[in-house]
SEDRENVEX-339609 format. One record per residue (C-alpha): x, y negated, z negated. Coordinates in steps of 0.5 Angstrom, whole numbers. Each point is the difference from the previous one (the first is absolute). Layout:
% residues N
+-------+-------+-------+
:    c1 :    c2 :    c3 :
+-------+-------+-------+
:     X :     Y :     Z :
...
+-------+-------+-------+
END
This chain:
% residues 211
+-------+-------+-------+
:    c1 :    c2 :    c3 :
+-------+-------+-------+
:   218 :  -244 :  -238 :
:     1 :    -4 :     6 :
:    -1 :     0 :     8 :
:     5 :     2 :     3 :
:     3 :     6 :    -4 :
:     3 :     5 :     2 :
:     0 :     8 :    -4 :
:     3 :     6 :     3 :
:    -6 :     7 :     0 :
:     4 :     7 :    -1 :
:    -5 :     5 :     2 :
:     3 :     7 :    -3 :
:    -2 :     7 :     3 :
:     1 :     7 :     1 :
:     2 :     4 :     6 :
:     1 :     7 :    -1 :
:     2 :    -2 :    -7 :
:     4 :    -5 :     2 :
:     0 :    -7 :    -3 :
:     0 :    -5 :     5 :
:    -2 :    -7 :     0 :
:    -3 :    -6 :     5 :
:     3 :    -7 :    -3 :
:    -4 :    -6 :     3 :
:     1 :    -7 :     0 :
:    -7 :    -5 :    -2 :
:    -1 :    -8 :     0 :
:    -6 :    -2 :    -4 :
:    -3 :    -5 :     5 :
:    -6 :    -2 :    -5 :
:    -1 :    -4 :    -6 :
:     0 :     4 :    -6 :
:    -6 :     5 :    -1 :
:    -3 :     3 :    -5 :
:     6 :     3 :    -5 :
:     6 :     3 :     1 :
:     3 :    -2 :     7 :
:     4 :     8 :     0 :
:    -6 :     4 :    -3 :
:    -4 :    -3 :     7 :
:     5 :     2 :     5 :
:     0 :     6 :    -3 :
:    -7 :     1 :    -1 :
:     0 :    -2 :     7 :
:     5 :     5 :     3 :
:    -4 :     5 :    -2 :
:    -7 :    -3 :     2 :
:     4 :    -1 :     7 :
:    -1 :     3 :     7 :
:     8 :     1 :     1 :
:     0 :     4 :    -7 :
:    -6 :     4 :     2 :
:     3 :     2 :     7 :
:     5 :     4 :    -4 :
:    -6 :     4 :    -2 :
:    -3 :     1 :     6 :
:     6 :     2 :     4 :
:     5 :     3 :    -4 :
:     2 :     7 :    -2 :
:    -3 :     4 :    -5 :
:     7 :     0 :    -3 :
:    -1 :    -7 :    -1 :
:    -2 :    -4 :    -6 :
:     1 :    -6 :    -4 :
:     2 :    -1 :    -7 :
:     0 :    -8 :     0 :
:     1 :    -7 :     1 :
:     5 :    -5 :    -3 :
:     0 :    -7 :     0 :
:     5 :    -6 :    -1 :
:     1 :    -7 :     1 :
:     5 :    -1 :     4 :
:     6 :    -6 :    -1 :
:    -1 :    -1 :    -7 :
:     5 :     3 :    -4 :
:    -2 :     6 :    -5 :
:    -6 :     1 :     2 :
:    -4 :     8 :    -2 :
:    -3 :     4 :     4 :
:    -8 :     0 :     0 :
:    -3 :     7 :     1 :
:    -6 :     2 :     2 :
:    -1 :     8 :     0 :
:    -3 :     3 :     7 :
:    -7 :     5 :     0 :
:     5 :     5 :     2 :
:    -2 :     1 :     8 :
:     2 :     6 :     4 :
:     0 :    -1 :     8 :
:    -5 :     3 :     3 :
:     3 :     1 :     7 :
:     4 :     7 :     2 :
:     7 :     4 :    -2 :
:     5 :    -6 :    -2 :
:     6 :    -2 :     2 :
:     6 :     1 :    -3 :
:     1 :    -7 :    -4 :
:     6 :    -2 :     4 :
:    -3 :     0 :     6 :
:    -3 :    -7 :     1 :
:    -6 :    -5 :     4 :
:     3 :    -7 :     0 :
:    -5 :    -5 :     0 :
:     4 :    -7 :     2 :
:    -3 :    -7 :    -1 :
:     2 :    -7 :     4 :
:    -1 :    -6 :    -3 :
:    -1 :    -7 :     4 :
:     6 :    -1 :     5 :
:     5 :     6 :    -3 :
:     5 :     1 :     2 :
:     6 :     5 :    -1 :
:     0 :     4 :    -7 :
:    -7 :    -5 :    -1 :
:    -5 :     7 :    -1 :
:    -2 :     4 :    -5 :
:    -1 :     8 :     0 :
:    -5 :     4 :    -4 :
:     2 :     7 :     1 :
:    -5 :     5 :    -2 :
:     3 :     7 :    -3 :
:    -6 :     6 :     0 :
:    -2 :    -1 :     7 :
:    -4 :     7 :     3 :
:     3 :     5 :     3 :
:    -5 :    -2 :     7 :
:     2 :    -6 :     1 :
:     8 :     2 :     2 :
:     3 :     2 :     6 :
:     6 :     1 :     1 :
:     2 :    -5 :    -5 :
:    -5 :    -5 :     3 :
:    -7 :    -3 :    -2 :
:    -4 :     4 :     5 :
:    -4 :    -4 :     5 :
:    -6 :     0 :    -3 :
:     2 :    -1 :    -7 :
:     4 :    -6 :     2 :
:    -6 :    -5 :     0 :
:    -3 :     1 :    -6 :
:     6 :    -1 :    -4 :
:     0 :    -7 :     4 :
:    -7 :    -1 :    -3 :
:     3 :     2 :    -6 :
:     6 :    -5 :     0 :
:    -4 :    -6 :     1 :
:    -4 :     2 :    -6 :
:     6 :    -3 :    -5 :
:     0 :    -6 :     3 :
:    -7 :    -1 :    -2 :
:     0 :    -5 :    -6 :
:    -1 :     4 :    -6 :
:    -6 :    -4 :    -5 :
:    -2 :     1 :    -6 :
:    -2 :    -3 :    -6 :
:     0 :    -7 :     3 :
:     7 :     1 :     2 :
:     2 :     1 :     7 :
:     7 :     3 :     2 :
:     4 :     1 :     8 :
:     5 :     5 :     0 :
:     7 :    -3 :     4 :
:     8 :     0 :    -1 :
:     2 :    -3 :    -6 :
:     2 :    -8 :    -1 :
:     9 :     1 :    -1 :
:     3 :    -5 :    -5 :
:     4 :    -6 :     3 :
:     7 :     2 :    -2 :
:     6 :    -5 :     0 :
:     5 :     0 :     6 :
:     5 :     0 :    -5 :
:     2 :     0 :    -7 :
:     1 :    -7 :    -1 :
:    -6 :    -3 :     3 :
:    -6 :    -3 :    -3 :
:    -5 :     6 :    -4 :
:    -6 :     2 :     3 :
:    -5 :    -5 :     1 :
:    -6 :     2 :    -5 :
:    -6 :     4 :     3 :
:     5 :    -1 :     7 :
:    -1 :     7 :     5 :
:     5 :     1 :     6 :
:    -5 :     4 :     3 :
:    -7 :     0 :    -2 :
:    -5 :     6 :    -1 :
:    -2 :     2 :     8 :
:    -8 :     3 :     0 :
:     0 :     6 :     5 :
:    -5 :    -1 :     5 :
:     1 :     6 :     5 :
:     1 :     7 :    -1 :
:     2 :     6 :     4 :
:     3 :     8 :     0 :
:     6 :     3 :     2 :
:    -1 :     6 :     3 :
:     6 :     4 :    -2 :
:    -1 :     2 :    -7 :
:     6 :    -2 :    -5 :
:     4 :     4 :    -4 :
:     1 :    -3 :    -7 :
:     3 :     2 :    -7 :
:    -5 :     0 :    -6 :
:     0 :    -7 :    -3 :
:    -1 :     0 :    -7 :
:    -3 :    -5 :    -5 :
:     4 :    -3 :    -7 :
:    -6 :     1 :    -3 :
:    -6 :     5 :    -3 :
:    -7 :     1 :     3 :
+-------+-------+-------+
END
C-alpha cells in the first residue's frame, strides 16, 4: 500500500468492566515494508512506549482486550484485529471509568478546533485532586502525551499520528464532481503535546465491533 495512507487504530479496554475505547488516526509516512501495512501498525502499537504507558500508569481495574485497524477512505473496508496479552495496570485503586485524563496534541500552525484529544479512563485514584491532575501527576502524563507522537516502525513501516485528511466536498450540488485524489484538507501530523489539568467527565464509548 502506498505513502501517505491513512488507518484509523481502535484500542479496546476495560475499566471497572466497562468497555471503553481510544480511536487513532495514523499516516504511513514510508514505502511499503514487509507484509501487511495493518498487521504493522498493530504490531507496532503494542510494541510502543504510548501503549505500554497504559500499563505503567493505570489502575488495576484496568485492562485491554485489543486493537483494531482499517484503512481509512476506501469504502468497505473490514476491520483488521489483533488480540492483546490481556494487560492489567499496575498502579493503585482505579478511577471510575468515567473520569478522564485528557492528553491534547497540536499539529503545525493549529488552529481553533485543530487538535486532537486522547482521553485515558482508568487513572489511579492518587493522581486526582479535587477533580484535577494532582501536581505531581501532572508532568508524567505530559511525557506520556508526547509519546503518541513518536512514529510508530515496524516491519519496514513507519506511521505519524495526526487528524485525518477531509474529502473535498462541492459547493453545490450542480458543481463539478470531486476531483480525483482531491482533499479539502490534508492529513496534519501532530508535533506537540500536553495535559489538561481538570479531569474530564465522559460517557463510555463503545466500539461496533467484537474483540
Amino acid at each position: 500500500m502506498p505513502i501517505n495512507d491513512e488507518y484509523q487504530l481502535t484500542y479496546v479496554q476495560l475499566v471497572h468492566s466497562t468497555r471503553l475505547t481510544n480511536v487513532l488516526t495514523y499516516q504511513q509516512t514510508s514505502a511499503d515494508g514487509t507484509g501487511d501495512a495493518k498487521l504493522a501498525l498493530a504490531t507496532g502499537w503494542f510494541a510502543s512506549t504510548a501503549q505500554a504507558d497504559y500499563v505503567a500508569k493505570l489502575g488495576p481495574l484496568w485492562s485491554d482486550l485489543c486493537a483494531t485497524i482499517r484503512k481509512l477512505n476506501v469504502p468497505g473496508q473490514d476491520y483488521y484485529r489483533l488480540m492483546a496479552a490481556p494487560e492489567s495496570g499496575g498502579a493503585m485503586d482505579t478511577l471510575n471509568p468515567a473520569t478522564a485524563i485528557q492528553l491534547v496534541m497540536f499539529p503545525a500552525n493549529s488552529g481553533p478546533g485543530q487538535q486532537g484529544s486522547v482521553y485515558i479512563s482508568g487513572a489511579p485514584t492518587n493522581d486526582e485532586q479535587r477533580n484535577n491532575l494532582n501536581q505531581a501527576s501532572h508532568a508524567s502524563y505530559v511525557a506520556w502525551a508526547a509519546k503518541f507522537i513518536i512514529p510508530i516502525i515496524d516491519s519496514g513501516y513507519t506511521f505519524q499520528l495526526g487528524l485525518p485528511s477531509r474529502p473535498f466536498i462541492a459547493p453545490g450540488p450542480g458543481d463539478p464532481p470531486d476531483p480525483p485524489g482531491q482533499s479539502a484538507l490534508a492529513f496534519r501530523p501532530f508535533v506537540l503535546a500536553d495535559v489538561r489539568v481538570p479531569l474530564t467527565k465522559i460517557r463510555s464509548r463503545r466500539l461496533n465491533t467484537r474483540c
